[in-house]
Short mmCIF file of the C-alpha atoms (twelve columns), coordinates in Angstrom:
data_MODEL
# 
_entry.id   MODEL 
# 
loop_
_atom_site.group_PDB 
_atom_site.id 
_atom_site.type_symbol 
_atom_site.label_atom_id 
_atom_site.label_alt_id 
_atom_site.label_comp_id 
_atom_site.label_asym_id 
_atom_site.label_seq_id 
_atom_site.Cartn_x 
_atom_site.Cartn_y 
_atom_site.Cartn_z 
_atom_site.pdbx_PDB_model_num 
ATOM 1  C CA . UNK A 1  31.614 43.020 -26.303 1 
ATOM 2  C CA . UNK A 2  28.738 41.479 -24.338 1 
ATOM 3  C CA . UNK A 3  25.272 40.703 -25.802 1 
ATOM 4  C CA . UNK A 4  22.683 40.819 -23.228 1 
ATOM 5  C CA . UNK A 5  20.659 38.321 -25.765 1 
ATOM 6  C CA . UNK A 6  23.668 36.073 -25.981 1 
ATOM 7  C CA . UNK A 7  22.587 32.566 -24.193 1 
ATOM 8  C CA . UNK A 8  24.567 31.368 -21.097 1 
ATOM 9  C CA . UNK A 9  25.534 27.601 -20.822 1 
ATOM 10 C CA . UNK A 10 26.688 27.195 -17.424 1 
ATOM 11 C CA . UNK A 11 29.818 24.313 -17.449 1 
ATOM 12 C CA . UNK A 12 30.576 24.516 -14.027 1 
ATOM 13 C CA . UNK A 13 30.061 26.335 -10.328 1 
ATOM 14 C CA . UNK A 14 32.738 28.131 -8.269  1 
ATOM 15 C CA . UNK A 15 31.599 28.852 -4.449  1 
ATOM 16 C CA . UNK A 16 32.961 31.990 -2.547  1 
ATOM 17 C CA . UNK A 17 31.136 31.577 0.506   1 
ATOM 18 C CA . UNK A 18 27.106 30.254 1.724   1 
ATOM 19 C CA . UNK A 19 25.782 33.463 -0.404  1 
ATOM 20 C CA . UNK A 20 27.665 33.453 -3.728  1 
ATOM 21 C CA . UNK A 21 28.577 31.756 -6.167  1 
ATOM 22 C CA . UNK A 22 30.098 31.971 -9.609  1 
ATOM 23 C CA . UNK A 23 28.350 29.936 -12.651 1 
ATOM 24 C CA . UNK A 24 31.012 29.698 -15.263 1 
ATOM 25 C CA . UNK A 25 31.059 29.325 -18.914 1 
ATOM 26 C CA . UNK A 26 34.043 28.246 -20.985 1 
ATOM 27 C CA . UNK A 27 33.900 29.402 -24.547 1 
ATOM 28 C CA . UNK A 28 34.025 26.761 -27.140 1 
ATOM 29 C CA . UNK A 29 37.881 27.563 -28.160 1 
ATOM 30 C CA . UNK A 30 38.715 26.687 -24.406 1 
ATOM 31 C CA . UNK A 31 40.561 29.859 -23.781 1 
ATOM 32 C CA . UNK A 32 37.976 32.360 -22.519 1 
ATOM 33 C CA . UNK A 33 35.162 31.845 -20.135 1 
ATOM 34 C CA . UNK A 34 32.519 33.882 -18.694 1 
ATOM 35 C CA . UNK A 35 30.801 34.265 -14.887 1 
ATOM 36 C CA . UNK A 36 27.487 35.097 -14.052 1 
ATOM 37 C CA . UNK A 37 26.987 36.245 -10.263 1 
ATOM 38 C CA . UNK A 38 24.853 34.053 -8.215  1 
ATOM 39 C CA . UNK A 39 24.106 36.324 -4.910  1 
ATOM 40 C CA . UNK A 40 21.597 38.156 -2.915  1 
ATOM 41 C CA . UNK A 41 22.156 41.499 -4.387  1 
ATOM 42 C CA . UNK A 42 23.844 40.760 -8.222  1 
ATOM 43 C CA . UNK A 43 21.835 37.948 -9.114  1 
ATOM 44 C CA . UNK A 44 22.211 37.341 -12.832 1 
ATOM 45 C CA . UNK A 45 24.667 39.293 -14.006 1 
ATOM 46 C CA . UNK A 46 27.164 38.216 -16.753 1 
ATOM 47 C CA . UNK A 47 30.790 39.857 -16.945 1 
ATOM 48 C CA . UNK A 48 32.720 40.037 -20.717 1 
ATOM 49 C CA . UNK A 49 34.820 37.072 -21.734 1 
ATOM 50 C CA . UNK A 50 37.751 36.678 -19.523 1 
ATOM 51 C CA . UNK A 51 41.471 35.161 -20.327 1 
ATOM 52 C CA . UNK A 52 41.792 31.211 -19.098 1 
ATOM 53 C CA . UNK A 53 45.780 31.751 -18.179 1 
ATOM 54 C CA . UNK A 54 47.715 28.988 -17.147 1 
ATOM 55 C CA . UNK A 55 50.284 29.948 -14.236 1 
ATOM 56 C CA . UNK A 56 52.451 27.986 -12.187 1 
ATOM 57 C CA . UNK A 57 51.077 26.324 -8.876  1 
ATOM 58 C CA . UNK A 58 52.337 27.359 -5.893  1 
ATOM 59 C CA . UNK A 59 53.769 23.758 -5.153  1 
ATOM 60 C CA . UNK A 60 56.986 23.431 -7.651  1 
ATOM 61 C CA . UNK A 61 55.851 19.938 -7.431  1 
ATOM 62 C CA . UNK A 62 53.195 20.267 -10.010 1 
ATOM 63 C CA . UNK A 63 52.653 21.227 -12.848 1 
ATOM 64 C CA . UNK A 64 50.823 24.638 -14.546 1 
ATOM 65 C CA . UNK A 65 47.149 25.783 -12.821 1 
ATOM 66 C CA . UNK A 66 44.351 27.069 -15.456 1 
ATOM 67 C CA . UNK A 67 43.079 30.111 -13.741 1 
ATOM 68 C CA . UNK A 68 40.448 32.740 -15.057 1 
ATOM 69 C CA . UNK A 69 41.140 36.336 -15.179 1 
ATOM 70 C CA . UNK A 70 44.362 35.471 -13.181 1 
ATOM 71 C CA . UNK A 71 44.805 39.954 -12.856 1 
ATOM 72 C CA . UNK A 72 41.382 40.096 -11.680 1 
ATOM 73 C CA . UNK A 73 38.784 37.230 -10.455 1 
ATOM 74 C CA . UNK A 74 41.802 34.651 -9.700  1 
ATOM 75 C CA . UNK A 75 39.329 31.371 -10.191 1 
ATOM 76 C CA . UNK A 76 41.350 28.232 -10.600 1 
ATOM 77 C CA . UNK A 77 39.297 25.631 -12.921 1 
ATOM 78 C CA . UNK A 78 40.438 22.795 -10.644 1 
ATOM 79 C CA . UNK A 79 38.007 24.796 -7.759  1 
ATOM 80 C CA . UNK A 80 35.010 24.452 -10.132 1 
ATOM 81 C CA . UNK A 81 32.469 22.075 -9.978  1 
ATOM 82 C CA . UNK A 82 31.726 20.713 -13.175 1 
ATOM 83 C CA . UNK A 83 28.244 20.661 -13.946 1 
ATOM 84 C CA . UNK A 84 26.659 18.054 -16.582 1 
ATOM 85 C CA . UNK A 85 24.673 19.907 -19.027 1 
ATOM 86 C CA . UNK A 86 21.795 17.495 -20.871 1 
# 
């Protein structure tokens, strides 16, 4: 369950397009992470943890793809920008 009071550290960035983006949060465990919508109209909002999967890449030359919420927001971690927090 989401706390509204719960801090967000944002660990990387995930562009859709010019007017959203996707902050993302991994969890310390490494196996859930977290978005909060950067946008015109949803700016701010956090979703509940979401499953880090790791599914095969579409090239049978490589290996497995880590991919949040695979059945829902589809975001491969090699997509995201990693951001240095300080």
């Amino acid at each position: 369950m989401k706390n509204e009071n719960e801090e967000f550290t944002t660990h990387g960035i995930y562009t859709v397009s010019n007017s959203m983006s996707y902050e993302i949060e991994v969890s310390k465990s490494g196996d859930m992470a977290r978005l909060r919508t950067f946008d015109v109209e949803e700016q701010g909002h956090v979703t509940e943890w979401l499953p880090i999967e790791f599914m095969p890449d579409e090239d049978p030359n490589k290996d497995f793809i880590a991919i949040i919420d695979p059945d829902g927001y589809s975001i491969r971690l090699d997509e995201v920008m990693k951001v240095n927090n300080f």
